[in-house]
N, C-alpha and C positions, 0 to 999 in steps of 0.2 A: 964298502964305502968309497973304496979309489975310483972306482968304475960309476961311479952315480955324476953325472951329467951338468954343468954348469948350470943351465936353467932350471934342472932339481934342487940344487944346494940353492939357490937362491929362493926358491919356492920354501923350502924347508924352512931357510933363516928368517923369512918374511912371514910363514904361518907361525914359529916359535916366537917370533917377538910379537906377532897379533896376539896370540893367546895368553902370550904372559903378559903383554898391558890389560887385557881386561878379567885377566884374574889379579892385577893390583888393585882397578879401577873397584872388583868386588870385596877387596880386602880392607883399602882402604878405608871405607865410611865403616866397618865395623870397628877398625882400631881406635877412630876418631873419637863413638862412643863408649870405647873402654875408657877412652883417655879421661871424657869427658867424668865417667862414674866416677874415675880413685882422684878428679879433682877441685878444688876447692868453690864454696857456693859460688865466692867472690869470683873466681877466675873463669867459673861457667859463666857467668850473669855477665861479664863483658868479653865474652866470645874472646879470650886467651887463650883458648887451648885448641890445638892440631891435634897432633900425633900422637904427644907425649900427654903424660897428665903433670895439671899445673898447680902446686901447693897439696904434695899427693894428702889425701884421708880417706878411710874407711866408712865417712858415716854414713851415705847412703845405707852401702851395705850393712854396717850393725843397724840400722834403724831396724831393715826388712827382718835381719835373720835375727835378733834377738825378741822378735816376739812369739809369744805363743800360738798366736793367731796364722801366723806365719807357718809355723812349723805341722799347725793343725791342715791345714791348706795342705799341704804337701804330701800327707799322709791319703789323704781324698784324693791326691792326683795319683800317688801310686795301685792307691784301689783302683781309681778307674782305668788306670793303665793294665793293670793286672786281667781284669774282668774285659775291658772291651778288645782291647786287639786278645788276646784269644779268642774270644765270641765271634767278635771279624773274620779271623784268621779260619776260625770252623766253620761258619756262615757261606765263607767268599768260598772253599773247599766243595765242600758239599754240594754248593750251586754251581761251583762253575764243571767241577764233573761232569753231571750228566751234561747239560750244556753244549758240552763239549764234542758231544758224539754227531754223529750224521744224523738224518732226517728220518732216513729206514729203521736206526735202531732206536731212535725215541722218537715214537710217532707225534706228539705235542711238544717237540724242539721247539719250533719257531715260532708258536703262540707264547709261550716263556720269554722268549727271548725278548719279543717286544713289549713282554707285558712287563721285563723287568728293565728295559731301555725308555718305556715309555716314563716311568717313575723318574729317570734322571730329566727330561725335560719336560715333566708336570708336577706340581707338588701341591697337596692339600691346603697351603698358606698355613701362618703363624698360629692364628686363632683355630682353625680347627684342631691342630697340632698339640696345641696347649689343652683344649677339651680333651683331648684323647688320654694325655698320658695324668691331667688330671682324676677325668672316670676310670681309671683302671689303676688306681691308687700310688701312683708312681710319683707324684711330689714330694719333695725334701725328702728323698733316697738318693741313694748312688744308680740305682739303677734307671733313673730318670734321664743320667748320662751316659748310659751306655744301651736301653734297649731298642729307643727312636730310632737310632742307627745301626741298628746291628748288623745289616747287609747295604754294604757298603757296594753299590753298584758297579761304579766305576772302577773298583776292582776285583770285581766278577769279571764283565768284559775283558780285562786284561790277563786274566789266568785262562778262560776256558782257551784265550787265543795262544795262549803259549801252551798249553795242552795238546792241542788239534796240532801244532808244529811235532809232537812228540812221534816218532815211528808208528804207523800201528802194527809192526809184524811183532812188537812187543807184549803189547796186550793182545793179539790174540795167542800167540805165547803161553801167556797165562794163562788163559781160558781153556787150551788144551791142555796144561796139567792141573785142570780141577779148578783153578781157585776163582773166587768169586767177584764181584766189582769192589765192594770193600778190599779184600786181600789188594786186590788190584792195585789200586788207588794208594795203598799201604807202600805197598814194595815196590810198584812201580813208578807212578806217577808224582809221587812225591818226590823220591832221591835223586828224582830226574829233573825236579822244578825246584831246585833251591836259591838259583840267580832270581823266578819272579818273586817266589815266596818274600826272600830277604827285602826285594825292592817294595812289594805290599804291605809288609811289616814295617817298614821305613815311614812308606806313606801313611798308615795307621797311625803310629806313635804317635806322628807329628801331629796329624789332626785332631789326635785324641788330649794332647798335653796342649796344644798352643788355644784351643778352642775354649773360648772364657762366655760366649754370647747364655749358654745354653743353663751353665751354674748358678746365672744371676737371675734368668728367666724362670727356672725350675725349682729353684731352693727360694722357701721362704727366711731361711735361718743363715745371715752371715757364716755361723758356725759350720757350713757345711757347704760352701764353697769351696770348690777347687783353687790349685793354687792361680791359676790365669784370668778365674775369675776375682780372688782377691786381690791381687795386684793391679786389678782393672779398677777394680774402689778405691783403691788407696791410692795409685796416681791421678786418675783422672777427672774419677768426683768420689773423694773419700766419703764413706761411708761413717755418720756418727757412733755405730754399734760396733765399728771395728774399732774406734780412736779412742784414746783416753784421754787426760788433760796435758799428761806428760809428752804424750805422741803429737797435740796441738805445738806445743813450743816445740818440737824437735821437727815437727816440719816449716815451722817460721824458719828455723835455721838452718835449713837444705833445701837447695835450690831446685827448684821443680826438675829442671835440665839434669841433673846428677842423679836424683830419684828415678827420673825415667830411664836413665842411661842404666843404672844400676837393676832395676827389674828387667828391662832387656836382656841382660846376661845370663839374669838367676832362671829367667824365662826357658834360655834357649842352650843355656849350661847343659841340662842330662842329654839334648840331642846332638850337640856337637861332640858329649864323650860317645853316643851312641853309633854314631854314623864311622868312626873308623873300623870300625867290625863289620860291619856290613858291606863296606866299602867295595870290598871282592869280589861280594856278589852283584852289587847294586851295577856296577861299571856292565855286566852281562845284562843285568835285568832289565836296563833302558832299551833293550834293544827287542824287547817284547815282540813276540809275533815275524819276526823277519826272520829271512831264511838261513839255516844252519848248517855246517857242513857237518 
């Protein structure tokens, strides 16, 4: 550190202080909205609160978690969590494998490849979308939420390309003691990919938990919405078959500002505990495809 250069220390001290203002600048507005949830209707409804919360209360939050309807939502989101990032997770695998190989050793690589790039910028639109997973009996299931997307393109692309970085004197390694492209895939290529894996498991979750459009579209039954998509009724155009009479007065007395603050959190709560475990990987996994030493 003695021997580092006055023009470096100042570079240093001037990229440490750029990056840590705009990781305030990102920190900020979320403290804002904590503040806002644990504070009071009154103190939101005339913009009193910054940083801190003002006239603290819980009701937002008991409103959402002391209902049933709440808790049923949640349960639906852990199903779909369950089912679809592993489905993903074997989907994205399986496809970006072969994929992954040169032209000589799969002779129809690069018809695949476009026929699965071209799907990311063409889509069948809503209505035909909606017939489909209708005729093939997939309304008001869970798997209405998870099979439309079960190969998740754009993280195909992004493994078979950290794949193809992997040695190949390793796989053929294997190929000369016998084992097969499965085994392969098993013992090699896997314990080899755990910085993408972790970072496409990331990306999964989120899509899978934040994504409310598709529960309200698919399900004919409140009852069987996810949790993002019932928290999409209840804030922003409640839903009469979610509410009861008692939920009518208790949203007169909580300020729309503090309800939305408060399902913000309950939203984005399982992924901000998720993401510190991942973290080790993910920091590797961004750098997807680039050269390694």
């Amino acid at each position: 550190m003695n021997d580092i250069s006055w023009s470096r220390r100042s570079f240093l001290i001037a990229n440490y202080l750029f990056l840590g203002g705009l990781a305030v600048l990102c920190i900020m507005p979320m403290v804002h909205v904590l503040a806002i949830s644990f504070s009071s209707s009154t103190a939101a409804e005339g913009n009193m609160v910054k940083l801190l919360p003002v006239d603290f209360t819980l009701n937002a939050y008991r409103f959402a978690l002391t209902k049933p309807e709440f808790l049923n939502s949640f349960t639906i989101t852990a199903q779909r969590m369950l089912l679809g990032v592993s489905m993903n997770l074997l989907m994205t695998i399986l496809i970006a494998y072969p994929l992954a190989k040169e032209s000589h050793a799969f002779k129809w690589r690069n018809f695949y490849v476009w026929a699965f790039v071209l799907t990311m910028l063409f889509g069948g639109g809503l209505i035909p979308t909606y017939m489909i997973v209708n005729m093939t009996g997939l309304i008001d299931s869970i798997w209405a939420l998870v099979l439309p997307g079960a190969v998740p393109v754009f993280n195909v692309v992004l493994l078979l390309n950290f794949f193809r970085t992997l040695p190949k004197e390793l796989e053929e390694a294997a190929y000369i003691d016998g084992a097969s492209h499965l085994r392969t895939l098993w013992h090699v290529y896997l314990p080899l990919s755990k910085p993408a894996l972790a970072t496409i498991t990331l990306f999964i979750s989120v899509g899978h938990w934040n994504e409310w459009f598709h529960g309200i579209l698919y399900m004919n039954s409140p009852a069987h919405y996810p949790l993002s998509s019932y928290l999409q009724n209840m804030v922003v155009m409640p839903n009469s078959d979610l509410l009861s009479s008692t939920d009518y007065e208790a949203i007169a007395k909580i300020n729309q500002r503090t309800l939305k603050a408060a399902q913000i959190f309950l939203a984005a709560l399982p992924i901000l505990l998720l993401y510190p475990f991942l973290q080790k990987y993910f920091v590797k996994g961004i750098v997807l495809g680039s050269v390694k030493e």
